[in-house]
C-alpha positions as CSV (number, residue, x, y, z in Angstrom):
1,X,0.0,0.0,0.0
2,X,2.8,2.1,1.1
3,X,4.4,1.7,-2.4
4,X,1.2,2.1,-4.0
5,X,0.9,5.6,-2.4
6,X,4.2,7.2,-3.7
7,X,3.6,6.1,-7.2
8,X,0.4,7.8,-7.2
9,X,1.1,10.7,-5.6
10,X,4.7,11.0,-8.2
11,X,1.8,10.0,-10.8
12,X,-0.4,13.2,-9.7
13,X,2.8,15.2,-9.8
14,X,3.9,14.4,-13.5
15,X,0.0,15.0,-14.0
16,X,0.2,18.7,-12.8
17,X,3.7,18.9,-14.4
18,X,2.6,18.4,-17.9
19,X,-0.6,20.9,-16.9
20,X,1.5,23.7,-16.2
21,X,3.8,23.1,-19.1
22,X,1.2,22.8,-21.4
23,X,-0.4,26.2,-20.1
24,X,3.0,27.8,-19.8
25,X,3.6,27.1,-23.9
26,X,-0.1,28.2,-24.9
27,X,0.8,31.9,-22.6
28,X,4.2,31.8,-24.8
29,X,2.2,31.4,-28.0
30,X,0.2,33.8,-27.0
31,X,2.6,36.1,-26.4
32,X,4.2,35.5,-29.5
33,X,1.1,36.0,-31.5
34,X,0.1,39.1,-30.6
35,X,3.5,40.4,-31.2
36,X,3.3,39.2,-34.4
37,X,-0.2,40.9,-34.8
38,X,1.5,43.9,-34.2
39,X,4.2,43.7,-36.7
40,X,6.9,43.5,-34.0
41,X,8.3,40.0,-35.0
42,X,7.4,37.4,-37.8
43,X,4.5,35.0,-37.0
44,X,6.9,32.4,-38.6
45,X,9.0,30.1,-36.9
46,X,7.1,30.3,-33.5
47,X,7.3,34.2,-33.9
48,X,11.2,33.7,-32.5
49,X,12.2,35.4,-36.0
50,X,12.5,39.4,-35.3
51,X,10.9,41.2,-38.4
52,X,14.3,42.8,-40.4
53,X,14.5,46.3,-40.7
């Protein structure tokens, strides 16, 4: 039972780990795609492209 326990509680964790990653990325994309709305950086490549001069 004991061992049951701690894999489902490190279970839960990697649970809530790949939550908050998967939130964290959608905030960056976000991010990214209003900037590229704006005409700050291309909406190419993940928007990590800065627009050239």
């Amino acid at each position: 039972m004991i061992h049951l326990d701690k894999g489902f509680s490190r279970g839960n964790g990697m649970i809530e780990f790949l939550v908050a990653l998967l939130v964290n990325y959608l905030i960056i994309i976000n991010i990214y795609y209003q900037l590229s709305e704006r005409g700050i950086i291309w909406p190419g490549y993940f928007g990590l492209l800065f627009r050239p001069n």
